[in-house]
C-alpha positions, 0 to 999 in steps of 0.5 A: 704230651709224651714229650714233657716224658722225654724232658723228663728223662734228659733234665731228671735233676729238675723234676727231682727239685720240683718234687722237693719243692712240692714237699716244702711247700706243701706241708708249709701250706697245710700248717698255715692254712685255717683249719675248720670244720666247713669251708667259709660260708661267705653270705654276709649279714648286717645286723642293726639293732635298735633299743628303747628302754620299757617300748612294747614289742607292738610299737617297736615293730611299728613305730620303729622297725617298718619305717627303719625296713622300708628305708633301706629296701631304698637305700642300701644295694646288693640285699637278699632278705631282711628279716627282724624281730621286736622284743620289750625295749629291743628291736633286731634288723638283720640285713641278708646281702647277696654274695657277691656285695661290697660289705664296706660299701653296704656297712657305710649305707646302713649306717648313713640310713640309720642316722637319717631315719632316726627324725621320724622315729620316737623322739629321744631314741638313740641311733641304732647298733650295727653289727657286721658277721656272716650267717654261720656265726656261731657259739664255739665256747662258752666260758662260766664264771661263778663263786661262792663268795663274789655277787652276781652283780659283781660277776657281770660287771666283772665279765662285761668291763675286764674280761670281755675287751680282751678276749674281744683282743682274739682274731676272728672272735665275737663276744656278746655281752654276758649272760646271766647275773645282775647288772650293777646299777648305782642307786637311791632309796628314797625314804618316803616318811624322811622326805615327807616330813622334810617336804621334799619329793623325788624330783627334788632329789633328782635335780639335787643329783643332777646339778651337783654330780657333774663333770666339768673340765676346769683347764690348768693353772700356771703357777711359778714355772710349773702348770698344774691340771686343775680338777673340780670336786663336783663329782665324787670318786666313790659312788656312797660320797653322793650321800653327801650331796646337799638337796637344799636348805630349810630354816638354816638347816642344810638336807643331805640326800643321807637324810631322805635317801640311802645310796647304793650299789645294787642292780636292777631286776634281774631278766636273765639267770645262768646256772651252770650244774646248779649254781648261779653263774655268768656266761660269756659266749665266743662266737666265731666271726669272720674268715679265722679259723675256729681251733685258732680262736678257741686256742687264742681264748684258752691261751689268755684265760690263764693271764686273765685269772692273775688279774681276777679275784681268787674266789671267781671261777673260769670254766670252759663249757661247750667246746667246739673245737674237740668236735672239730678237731676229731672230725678233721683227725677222723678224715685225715685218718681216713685218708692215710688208711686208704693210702696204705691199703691202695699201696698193699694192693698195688704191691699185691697185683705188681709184685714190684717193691721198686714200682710200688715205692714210685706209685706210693710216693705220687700219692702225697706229692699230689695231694700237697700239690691240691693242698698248695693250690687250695691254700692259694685260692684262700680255702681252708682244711676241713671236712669238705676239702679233706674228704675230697682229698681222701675220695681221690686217694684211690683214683690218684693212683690210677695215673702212676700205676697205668704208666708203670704197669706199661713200662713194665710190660715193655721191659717185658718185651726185652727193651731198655728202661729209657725205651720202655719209658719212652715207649710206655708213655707214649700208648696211654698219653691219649687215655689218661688225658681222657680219663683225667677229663672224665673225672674232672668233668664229673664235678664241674656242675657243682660249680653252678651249685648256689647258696649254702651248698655252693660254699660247701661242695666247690672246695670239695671239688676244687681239692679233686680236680687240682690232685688229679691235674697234679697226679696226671702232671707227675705221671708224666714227669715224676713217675717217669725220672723215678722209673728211670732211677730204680727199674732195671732191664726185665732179665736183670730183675727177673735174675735177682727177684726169682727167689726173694720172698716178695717173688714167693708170695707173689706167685701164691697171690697169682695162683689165688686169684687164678683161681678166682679169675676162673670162677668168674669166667665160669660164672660170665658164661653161665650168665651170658648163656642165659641173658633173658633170665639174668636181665629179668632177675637183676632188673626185678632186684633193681625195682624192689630195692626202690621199695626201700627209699621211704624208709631212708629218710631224706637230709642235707648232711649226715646227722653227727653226734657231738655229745651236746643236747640243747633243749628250748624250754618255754613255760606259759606265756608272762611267767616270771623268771624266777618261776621259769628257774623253779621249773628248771629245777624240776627239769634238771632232776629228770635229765639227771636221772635218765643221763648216767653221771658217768656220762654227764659232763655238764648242763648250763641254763639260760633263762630269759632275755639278755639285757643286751641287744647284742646277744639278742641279735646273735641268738638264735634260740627262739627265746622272747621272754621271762618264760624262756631258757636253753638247756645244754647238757654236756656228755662226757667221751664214751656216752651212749648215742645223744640221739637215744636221749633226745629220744626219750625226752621229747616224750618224757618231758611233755608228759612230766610237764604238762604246762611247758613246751620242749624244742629240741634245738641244734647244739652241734656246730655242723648243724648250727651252721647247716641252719644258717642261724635259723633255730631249726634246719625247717623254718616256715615263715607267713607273711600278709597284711593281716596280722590276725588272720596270719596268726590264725592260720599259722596256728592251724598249720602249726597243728597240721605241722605237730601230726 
């Protein structure tokens, strides 16, 4: 290996390039590689979602989600778990493939069963919805819309239809239908005493409907040497012209529908409440979806909320709540932070240990060439920047180092020794080829069990270990080649340095530094006798130390990733089952007053309430909240920076609200974007399922468990 040392030293110019390449395209990688806060977890998920207007739960699980379910465990390759829920009128089927599965090929196969099975399925029911994401798809922002003036019937529609198809237009985002509101609905209120005294029904009115409000193409007409577009008036442009529409004669006398009816435009009853800091509002989720980086699409949507606004009412308000990327964006910062400051110490000490301005330039610049380089390779292999990758990176900021200053330190020592600097270089490089190549391996070796991790923590920690092995293979490269040439520019015979460096204050402070650790080098030496010469003692204390400090793992706690605080608290609240949805919001209420109490208001930024279910498919598919009715809603609390720790405040709540609520059941759930990914779009990091053929001897053993689990 020390011959690539020698073309180094007869071709300088070309390894001097190679650096300046890797500060070129280094940094170029790093501004174009996706920026997130965990490495893409690519486990797909294929969701169908299956709708019958007013079919109880008990039959869509039945009658539609069994025979859908069996179906594709026949016809469709590559599943891992299937898993599905049925709600009044809703039924979600959400497909867990293998890693290693071609979506395309899957997505076609769903999609051809889905038509096939619809004959033994309801009549009438339409083919389902299919929809593709992967299992850490999650809410990164949430835009509210609310105004004094505007309906809220006005909102969803103005949400659903205007701004949802362009935000939609952003790289990576998913966005459900809106939350909360009313959704607007043309209709007719028949007058029961008009139609009585005019004999007419209900049915009537709806077949008077149906004949006449059609939309028939009438083709074009040539007339002279034009052809115009011919258009039939049997549908009105404006919804109150249905008035007008005849229902049928009686005694010459022609009834209109304004005669027995009055049309309108109103909405159904409302199922789904949205408040935001208490007042009626819309909610549109942005969820991330696909391999795009979550900064990207928070920036594409905040970057098109400002075009949206020219086009929407004045009086409508577009908040954003629920910021992901600020979290996001500090954890990355914190590491890279992190990173920088262990460079900076590791550079101190070596120029502490060396005493050598020059050697410690020639260290100092190893350390970004080859962290650019596992950058570069990193954005080859299609990984992104994130907490994983740069935490590896910063983990081998104090090995990398290793490389360059063993090289330099040897050819300092032969410079020593009265040789030239091309000889010492030569010489150097030489003597520890053989155990830096053995203690790249050892390093690297230590990571390559996490290349037969599986699951989520494979996805997690093999970018990690990727980021250590490609900068440690870079740093043992450029102590080989770059180190080198630079040591050849800057370091001079030992005389020459020695002559010039005696009575420089480096020279000075360096002394003092080696006269204080002498010093402690000499304790040390003392305190290694004193053991050495009373080993059976020594060995019997340090063993006893090691046994008691066991004693202390029960207090530990167990956790597959640190706990993180992001200033969110998401509270599921459940009052007694069949409650009605506007009873839910008066609980609410209450509920809000007492987290307004116990949360100062200079730490609270906001608190959003989603109450009931969507009344779409869509966004029930991408919940994970546990909510199956009106009696359900979500609580999240915003906190402004520099709040107490969330922690403290959940504490207090999970024993506050149970007691100021008897009647309510209180979930505190994920709100975090570490820990709703970590879940793996369960609602809870611990998810029991029971499964049998016996669904009320099922029921009553989850609930005995489910006492068990309470204790």
């Amino acid at each position: 290996m020390y011959e690539i040392v020698k073309l180094a030293l007869k071709r300088p110019y070309t390894f001097t390039v190679l650096a300046l390449l890797i500060l070129i395209f280094g940094p170029l990688a790093a501004l174009r590689m996706p920026t997130d806060i965990f490495p893409d977890i690519r486990i797909p998920v294929i969701s169908a979602v299956w709708t019958y207007t007013g079919m109880q739960p008990e039959d869509m699980a039945g009658r539609v989600i069994y025979a859908y379910e069996r179906s594709l465990s026949s016809t469709v390759n590559d599943i891992e778990h299937i898993e599905s829920q049925s709600l009044p009128g809703y039924g979600i089927v959400k497909i867990f493939f293998q890693p290693s599965v071609d979506i395309r090929t899957a997505t076609a196969q769903v999609t051809s069963i889905s038509q096939t099975v619809l004959k033994q399925l309801p009549p009438g029911i339409t083919p389902p919805l299919i929809l593709n994401y992967n299992a850490a798809t999650v809410p990164i922002l949430q835009l509210a819309l609310s105004s004094q003036k505007i309906p809220e019937q006005k909102l969803f529609d103005l949400g659903q239809n205007f701004i949802r198809p362009q935000l939609a237009t952003v790289a990576g985002s998913a966005i459900p239908s809106p939350y909360g509101g009313k959704v607007r609905q043309i209709q007719i209120d028949l007058d029961p005493q008009a139609m009585q005294s005019k004999g007419l029904s209900p049915a009537d009115v709806s077949a008077a409907l149906a004949r006449q409000n059609l939309i028939i193409p009438a083709g074009t007409q040539k007339i002279g040497k034009f052809e115009y577009n011919i258009k039939i008036n049997d549908s009105p442009d404006e919804f109150d012209k249905l008035n007008n529409l005849p229902i049928k004669q009686a005694n010459g006398t022609t009834i209109f529908i304004r005669d027995v009816a009055h049309v309108r435009d109103g909405f159904p009853p409302q199922i789904n409440v949205v408040r935001v800091d208490g007042v009626r509002s819309v909610l549109m989720t942005v969820l991330k979806n696909g391999a795009a980086s979550t900064l990207d699409i928070i920036a594409g949507i905040k970057k098109m909320v400002p075009k949206l606004k020219e086009t929407l009412p004045s009086d409508l308000r577009l908040d954003a709540v629920g910021d992901q990327s600020l979290f996001v964006k500090a954890a990355v910062s914190g590491v890279i932070h992190e990173g920088i400051i262990a460079a900076a110490l590791t550079s101190l000490m070596i120029l502490l240990v060396l005493g050598s301005g020059r050697s410690t330039i020639i260290i100092t610049a190893s350390i970004p060439l080859a962290v650019l380089s596992s950058i570069a390779a990193l954005s080859a292999m299609g990984e992104t920047l994130n907490v994983m990758t740069l935490g590896g990176l910063a983990l081998a900021v104090g090995i990398l180092v290793d490389d360059a200053t063993v090289t330099i330190e040897n050819i300092n020592w032969h410079l020593e020794q009265g040789k030239p600097v091309e000889t010492a270089i030569i010489d150097g490089a030489k003597q520890i080829v053989a155990p830096a190549l053995v203690s790249l391996l050892s390093i690297c070796i230590v990571f390559i069990p996490m290349f037969f991790l599986t699951g989520v923590s494979r996805y997690l920690f093999v970018p990690m270990a990727e980021a250590v092995v490609f900068a440690m293979v870079s740093s043992f490269i450029l102590s080989r080649t770059f180190v080198p040439t630079a040591a050849n520019f800057l370091l001079k015979p030992h005389d020459e340095v020695a002559l010039h460096a005696s009575q420089s204050r480096l020279a000075r402070f360096q002394r003092r530094f080696e006269h204080v650790f002498a010093g402690f080098r000499e304790k040390y030496r003392v305190l290694l006798e004193l053991v050495m010469g009373n080993r059976k003692l020594f060995v019997i204390g340090f063993m006893s130390a090691v046994m008691l400090s066991f004693l202390l793992v029960p207090f530990l706690g167990r956790n597959f990733f640190p706990a993180v605080d992001a200033g969110q608290i998401k509270i599921h609240v459940r009052a007694q089952v069949g409650t009605r949805v506007e009873e839910t919001a008066s609980l609410f209420d209450k509920i809000e007053n007492v987290i307004r109490q116990q949360i100062p208001k200079a730490e609270l930024e906001s608190i959003v309430d989603n109450i009931g279910l969507s009344v779409s498919g869509i966004n029930q598919s991408y919940s994970n909240t546990g909510t199956i009715g009106p009696q359900d809603g979500d609580i999240l609390i915003s906190l402004r920076e520099g709040h107490a720790p969330s922690g403290n405040y959940v504490k207090v709540f999970r024993s506050l609200l149970p007691e100021k609520f008897p009647g309510a059941s209180f979930a505190f759930l994920p709100a975090d974007i570490v820990s709703q990914i970590l879940n793996f779009g369960a609602p809870a990091p611990i998810d029991i399922q029971i499964k049998g053929p016996n669904h009320d001897a099922n029921l009553a053993y989850i609930k005995n468990m489910l006492r068990r689990v309470e204790h």
